[in-house]
C-alpha positions in Angstrom: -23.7 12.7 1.6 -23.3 11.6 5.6 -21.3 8.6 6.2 -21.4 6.4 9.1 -17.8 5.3 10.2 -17.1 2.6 13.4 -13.4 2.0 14.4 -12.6 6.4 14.3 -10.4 6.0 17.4 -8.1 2.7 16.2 -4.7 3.5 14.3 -7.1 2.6 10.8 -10.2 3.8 11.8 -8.5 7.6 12.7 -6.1 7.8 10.1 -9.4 7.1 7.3 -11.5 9.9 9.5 -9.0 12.2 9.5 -8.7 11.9 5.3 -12.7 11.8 5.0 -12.6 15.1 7.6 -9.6 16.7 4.9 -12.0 15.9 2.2 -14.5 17.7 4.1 -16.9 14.8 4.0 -19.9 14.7 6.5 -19.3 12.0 9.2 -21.1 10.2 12.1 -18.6 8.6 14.6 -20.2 5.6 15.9 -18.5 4.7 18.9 -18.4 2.3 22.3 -18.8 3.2 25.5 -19.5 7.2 26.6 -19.5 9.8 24.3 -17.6 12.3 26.0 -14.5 9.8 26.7 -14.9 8.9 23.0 -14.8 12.1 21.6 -11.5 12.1 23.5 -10.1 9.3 22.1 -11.1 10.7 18.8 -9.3 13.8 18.9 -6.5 12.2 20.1 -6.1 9.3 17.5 -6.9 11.7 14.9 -4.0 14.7 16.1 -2.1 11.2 16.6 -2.5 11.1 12.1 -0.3 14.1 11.7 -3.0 15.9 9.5 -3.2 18.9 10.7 -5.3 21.4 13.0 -7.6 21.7 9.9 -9.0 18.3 10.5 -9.0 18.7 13.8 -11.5 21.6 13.8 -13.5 19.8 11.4 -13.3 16.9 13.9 -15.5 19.2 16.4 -18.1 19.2 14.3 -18.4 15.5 14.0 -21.8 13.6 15.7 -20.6 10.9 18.1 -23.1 8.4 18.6 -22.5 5.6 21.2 -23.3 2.7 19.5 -22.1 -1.1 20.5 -21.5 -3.6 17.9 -23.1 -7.2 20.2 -26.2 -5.6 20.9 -29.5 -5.6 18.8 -29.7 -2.2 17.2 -26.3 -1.6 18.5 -27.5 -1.3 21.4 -29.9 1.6 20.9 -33.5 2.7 21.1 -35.7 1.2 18.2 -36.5 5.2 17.6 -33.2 6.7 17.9 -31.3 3.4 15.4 -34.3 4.2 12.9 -33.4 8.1 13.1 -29.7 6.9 12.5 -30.5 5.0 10.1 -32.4 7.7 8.1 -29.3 10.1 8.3 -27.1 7.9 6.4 -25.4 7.6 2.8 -23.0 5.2 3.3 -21.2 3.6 5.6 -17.6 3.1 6.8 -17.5 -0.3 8.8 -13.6 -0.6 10.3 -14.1 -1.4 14.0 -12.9 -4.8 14.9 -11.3 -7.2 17.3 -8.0 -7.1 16.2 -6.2 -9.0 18.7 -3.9 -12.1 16.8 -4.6 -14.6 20.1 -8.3 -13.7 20.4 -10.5 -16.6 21.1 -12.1 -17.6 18.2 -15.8 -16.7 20.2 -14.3 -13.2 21.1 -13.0 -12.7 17.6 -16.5 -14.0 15.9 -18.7 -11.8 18.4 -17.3 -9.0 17.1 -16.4 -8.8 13.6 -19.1 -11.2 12.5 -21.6 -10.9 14.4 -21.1 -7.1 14.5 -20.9 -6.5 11.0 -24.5 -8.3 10.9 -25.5 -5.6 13.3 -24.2 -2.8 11.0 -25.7 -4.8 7.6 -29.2 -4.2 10.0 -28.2 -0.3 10.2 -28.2 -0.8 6.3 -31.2 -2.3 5.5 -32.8 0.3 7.8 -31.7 3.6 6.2 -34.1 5.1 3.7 -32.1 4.0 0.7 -29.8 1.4 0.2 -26.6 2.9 1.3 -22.9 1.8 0.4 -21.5 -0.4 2.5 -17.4 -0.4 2.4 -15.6 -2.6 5.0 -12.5 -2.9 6.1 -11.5 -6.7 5.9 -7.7 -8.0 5.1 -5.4 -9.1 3.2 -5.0 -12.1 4.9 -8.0 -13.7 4.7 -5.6 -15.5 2.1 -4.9 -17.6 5.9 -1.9 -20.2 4.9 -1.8 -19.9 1.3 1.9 -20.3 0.8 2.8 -18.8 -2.5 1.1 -17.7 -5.4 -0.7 -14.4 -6.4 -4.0 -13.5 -4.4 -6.8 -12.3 -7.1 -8.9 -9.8 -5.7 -12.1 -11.8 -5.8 -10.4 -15.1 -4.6 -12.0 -16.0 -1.0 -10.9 -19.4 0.0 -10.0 -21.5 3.4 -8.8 -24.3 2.0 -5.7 -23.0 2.9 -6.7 -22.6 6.8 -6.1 -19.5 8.8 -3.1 -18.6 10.8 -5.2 -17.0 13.8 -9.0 -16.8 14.4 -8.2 -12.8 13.5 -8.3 -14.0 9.8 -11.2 -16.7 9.9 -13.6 -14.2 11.6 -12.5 -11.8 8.4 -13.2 -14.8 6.1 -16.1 -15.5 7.4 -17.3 -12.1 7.4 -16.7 -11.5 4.0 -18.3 -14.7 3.0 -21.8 -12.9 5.3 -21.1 -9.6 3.4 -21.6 -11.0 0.2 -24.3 -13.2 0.8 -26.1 -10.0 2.6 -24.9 -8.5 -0.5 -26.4 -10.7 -3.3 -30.2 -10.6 -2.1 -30.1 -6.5 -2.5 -30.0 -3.6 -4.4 -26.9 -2.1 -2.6 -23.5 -1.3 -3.5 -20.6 -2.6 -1.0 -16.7 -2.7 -1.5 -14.7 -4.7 0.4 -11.0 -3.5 1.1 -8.3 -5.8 2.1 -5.5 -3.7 3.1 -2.2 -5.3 4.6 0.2 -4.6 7.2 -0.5 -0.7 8.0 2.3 1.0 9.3 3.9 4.6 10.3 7.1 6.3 10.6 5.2 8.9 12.9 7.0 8.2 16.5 4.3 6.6 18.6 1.5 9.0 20.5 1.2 8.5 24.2 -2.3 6.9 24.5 -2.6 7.1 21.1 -3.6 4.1 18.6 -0.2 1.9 17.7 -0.3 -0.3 15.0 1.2 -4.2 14.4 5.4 -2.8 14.7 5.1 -0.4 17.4 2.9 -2.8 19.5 5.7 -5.6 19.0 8.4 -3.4 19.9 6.8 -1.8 23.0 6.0 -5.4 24.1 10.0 -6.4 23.6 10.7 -3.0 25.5 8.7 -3.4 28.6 10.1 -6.4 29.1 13.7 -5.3 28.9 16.8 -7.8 28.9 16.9 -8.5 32.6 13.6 -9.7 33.1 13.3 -11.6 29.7 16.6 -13.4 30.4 15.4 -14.0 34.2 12.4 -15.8 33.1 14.0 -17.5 30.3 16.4 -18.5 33.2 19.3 -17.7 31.5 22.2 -15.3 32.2 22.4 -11.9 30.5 26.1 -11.7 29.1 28.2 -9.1 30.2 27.6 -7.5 27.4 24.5 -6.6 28.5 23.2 -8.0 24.8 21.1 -11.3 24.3 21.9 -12.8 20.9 18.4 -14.2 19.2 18.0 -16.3 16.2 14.7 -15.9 14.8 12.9 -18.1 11.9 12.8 -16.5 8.8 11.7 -18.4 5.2 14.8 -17.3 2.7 11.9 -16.3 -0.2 9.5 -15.1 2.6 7.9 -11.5 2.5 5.5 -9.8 4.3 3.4 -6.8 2.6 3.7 -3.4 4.5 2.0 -0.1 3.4 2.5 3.4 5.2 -1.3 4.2 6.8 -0.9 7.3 5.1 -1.0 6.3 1.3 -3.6 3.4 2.6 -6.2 5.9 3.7 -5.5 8.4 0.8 -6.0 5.1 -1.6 -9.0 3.5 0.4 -11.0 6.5 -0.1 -10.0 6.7 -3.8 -10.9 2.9 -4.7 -14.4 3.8 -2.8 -15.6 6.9 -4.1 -14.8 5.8 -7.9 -17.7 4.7 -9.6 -19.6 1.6 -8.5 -20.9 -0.9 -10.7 -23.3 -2.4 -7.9 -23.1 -5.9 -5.9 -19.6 -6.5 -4.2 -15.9 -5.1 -5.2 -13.0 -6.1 -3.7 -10.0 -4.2 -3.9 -6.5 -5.3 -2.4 -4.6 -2.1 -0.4 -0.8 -3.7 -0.9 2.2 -2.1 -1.0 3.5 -2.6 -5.3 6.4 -4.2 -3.6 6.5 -6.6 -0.8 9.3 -6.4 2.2 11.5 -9.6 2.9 10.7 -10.7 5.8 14.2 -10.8 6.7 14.3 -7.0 6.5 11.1 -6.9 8.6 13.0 -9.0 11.6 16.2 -7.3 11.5 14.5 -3.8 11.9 12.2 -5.3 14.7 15.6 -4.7 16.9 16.6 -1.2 16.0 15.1 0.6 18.9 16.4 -2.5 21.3 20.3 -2.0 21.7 20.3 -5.0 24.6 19.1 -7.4 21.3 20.7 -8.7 18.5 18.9 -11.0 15.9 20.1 -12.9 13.1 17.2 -14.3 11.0 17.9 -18.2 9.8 15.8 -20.5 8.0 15.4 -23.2 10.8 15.3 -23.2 14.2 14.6 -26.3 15.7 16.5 -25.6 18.4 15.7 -22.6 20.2 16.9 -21.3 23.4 14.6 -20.6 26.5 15.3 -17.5 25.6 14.5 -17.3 21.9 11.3 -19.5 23.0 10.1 -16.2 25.2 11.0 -13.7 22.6 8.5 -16.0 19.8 5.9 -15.3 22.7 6.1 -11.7 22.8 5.9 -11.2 19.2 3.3 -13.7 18.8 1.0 -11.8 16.5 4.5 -11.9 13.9 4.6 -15.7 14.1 3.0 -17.1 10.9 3.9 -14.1 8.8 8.0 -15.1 8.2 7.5 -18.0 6.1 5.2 -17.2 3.4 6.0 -16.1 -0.3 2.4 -14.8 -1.6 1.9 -11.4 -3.4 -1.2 -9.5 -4.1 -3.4 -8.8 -7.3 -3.4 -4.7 -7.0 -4.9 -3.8 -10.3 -7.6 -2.1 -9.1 -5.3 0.3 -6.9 -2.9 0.7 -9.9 -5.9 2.0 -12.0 -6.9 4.5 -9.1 -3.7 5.7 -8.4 -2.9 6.4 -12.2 -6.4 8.1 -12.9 -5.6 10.4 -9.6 -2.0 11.0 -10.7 -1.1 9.5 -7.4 2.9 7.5 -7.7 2.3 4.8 -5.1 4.9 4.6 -2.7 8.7 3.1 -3.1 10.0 0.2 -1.6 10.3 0.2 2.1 14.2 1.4 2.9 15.7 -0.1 6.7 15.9 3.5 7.4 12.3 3.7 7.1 11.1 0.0 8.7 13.3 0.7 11.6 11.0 3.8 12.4 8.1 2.0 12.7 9.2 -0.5 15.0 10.1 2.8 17.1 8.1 2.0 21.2 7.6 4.9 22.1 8.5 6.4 25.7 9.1 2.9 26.8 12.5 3.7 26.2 14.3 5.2 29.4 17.5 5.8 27.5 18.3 8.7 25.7 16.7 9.8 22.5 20.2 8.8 20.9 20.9 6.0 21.9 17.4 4.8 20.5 19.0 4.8 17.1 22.7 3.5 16.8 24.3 3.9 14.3 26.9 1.8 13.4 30.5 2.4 11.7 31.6 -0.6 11.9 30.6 -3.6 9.3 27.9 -6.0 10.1 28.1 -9.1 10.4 26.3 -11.1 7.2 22.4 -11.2 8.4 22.8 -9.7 11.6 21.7 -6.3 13.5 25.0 -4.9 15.0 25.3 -2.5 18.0 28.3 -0.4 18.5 26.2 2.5 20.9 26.8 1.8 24.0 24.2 -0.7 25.6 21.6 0.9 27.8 19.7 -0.7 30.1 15.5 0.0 30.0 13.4 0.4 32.4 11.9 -3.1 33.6 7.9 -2.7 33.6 7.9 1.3 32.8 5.0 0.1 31.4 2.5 -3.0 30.9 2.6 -4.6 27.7 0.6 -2.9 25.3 -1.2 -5.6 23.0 -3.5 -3.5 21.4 -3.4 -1.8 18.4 -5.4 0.7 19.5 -3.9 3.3 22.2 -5.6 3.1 25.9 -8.3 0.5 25.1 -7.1 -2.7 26.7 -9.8 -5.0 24.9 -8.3 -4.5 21.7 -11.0 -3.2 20.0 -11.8 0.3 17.8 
């Protein structure tokens, strides 16, 4: 069996080669842009997984074919997309344009309109191939509360970002693609992917490390500057950020979500469409989520309340630079996992514990951002807290202002934020 995969060198797309390469599956890379550079970016996003020099030898050994998502044929000969085509079994579709503040055109160009160009690469091959994409969770938009069935797809609800309503909407052209053929496809919605693994220079970062490198490379100086506000002599900026008291966000470790996504697509498939939620069994308050979005930042200190109709200049900017977060603090939802419960149980696979602080302060972890020492990253703290808020009792370094541009991309050096 070959398999076609987009998206190899995003923080999904590599962590989900890497497990097909340790399962020794045969894989295409389609990629943008030149091969050579991409088979870079491969090898690092993949060594960035943590998997091994096993997969990374397999990785040599993997086809890269340049292939771009807004072009007819993806932008390819008529003879070489046909020869493609022939080549393939099924096909991994997780490239996308991930960016939260995406223009609703940008977004729609490329995960709908480019996931029509891959259904083409389908109905090309010499059999009808499976088709599994990689959607989300939160094409559930607004909903508020509530449990998401797996086959529930519905804007009444709106969308937070025009991230999610190009996901709706290409879910709603998968199945319709779907229901005129004699194909199998499996849709997986996974949530927020994370990972403890300290951040890979140039390497893909995912939604936590791209927040807290943003917050970094700002630094307290310059965010209190143009907040035009004094920094305290403290050197620390107290922030008050919105959080709903019931509100939780779901967040998975990458690691089990690849493992699982492969699982929930190579069991047997009944034909037509399957969707299959990727959660975490237990969801994180959001509150915890916020408080360990500071752990790497000793100049700031957050205490998470229910309202804040009164912001300062200062917490105004810091809403700004964690943008994509805003609209994720307030809901209550959870997610039908059935599907994964039955997969993990038949592969005598325990799905992972509740997220510890310990653990969600490592993935909000910037990376080399940071010009303070390595301990000083991570206070700890002998004193007791005060109730809701992140205490410091480290000395307070001060970061580098601009070590680095802010990194908006989940995806390592590509500045479009695309796989």
């Amino acid at each position: 069996m070959t398999i076609a995969l987009t998206g190899g060198t995003g923080f999904v797309g590599s962590h989900l080669l890497a497990e097909l390469l340790r399962r020794q599956q045969r894989v295409i890379a389609l990629v943008r842009g030149d091969t050579d550079r991409a088979r870079l970016r491969l090898r690092r996003a993949v060594a960035a997984t943590g998997l091994g020099a096993g997969v990374l030898e397999y990785l040599d050994g993997v086809p890269v074919v340049q292939a771009d998502l807004e072009q007819p044929h993806l932008g390819l000969e008529i003879e070489e997309f046909r020869r493609l085509a022939r080549r393939i079994d099924t096909i991994w579709h997780c490239a996308a344009h991930i960016d939260l503040n995406a223009t609703e055109t940008a977004a729609h160009r490329v995960n709908v309109t480019g996931t029509r160009r891959i259904l083409q690469l389908a109905d090309a091959c010499l059999r009808p191939p499976h088709v599994v994409y990689i959607s989300t969770a939160f094409v559930a938009g607004r909903r508020p509360s509530g449990t998401v069935g797996e086959d529930d797809l519905d804007d009444s609800h709106g969308f937070v970002n025009s991230y999610e309503r190009s996901k709706y909407a290409t879910e709603v052209l998968i199945r319709e693609w779907a229901s005129t053929r004699a194909t199998k496809v499996t849709v997986l919605r996974p949530s927020v992917l994370v990972t403890s693994r300290p951040p890979v220079a140039r390497g893909p970062r995912h939604p936590h490390a791209v927040v807290s490198r943003r917050l970094a490379s700002y630094g307290p100086h310059r965010l209190a500057r143009q907040a035009g506000q004094a920094l305290p002599a403290s050197g620390v900026l107290a922030a008050r950020i919105a959080v709903g008291p019931q509100a939780v966000i779901n967040v998975l470790p990458v690691e089990y979500a690849a493992a699982a996504m492969v699982r929930l697509a190579s069991a047997t498939h009944p034909g037509a469409t399957r969707t299959h939620h990727v959660v975490h069994p237990t969801d994180t308050p959001a509150r915890a989520c916020v408080l360990a979005s500071a752990a790497h930042l000793p100049w700031l200190e957050v205490t998470p309340v229910p309202d804040l109709s009164d912001p300062t200049p200062a917490e105004k900017l810091l809403e700004q630079l964690a943008s994509i977060a805003v609209g994720y603090r307030m809901t209550g939802r959870r997610y039908d996992r059935r599907s994964l419960d039955a997969a993990d149980a038949a592969a005598g696979v325990t799905p992972p514990p509740p997220l510890t602080p310990a653990y969600l302060a490592a993935t909000f972890d910037p990376g080399s951002v940071l010009s303070m020492p390595p301990a000083q990253r991570m206070p700890t703290s002998t004193a007791t807290p005060t109730a809701g808020t992140l205490m410091r009792t480290t000395p307070k370094a001060t970061p580098r202002e601009n070590a680095v541009p802010p990194h908006d991309s989940f995806l390592g050096d590509d500045p479009c934020t695309r796989c």
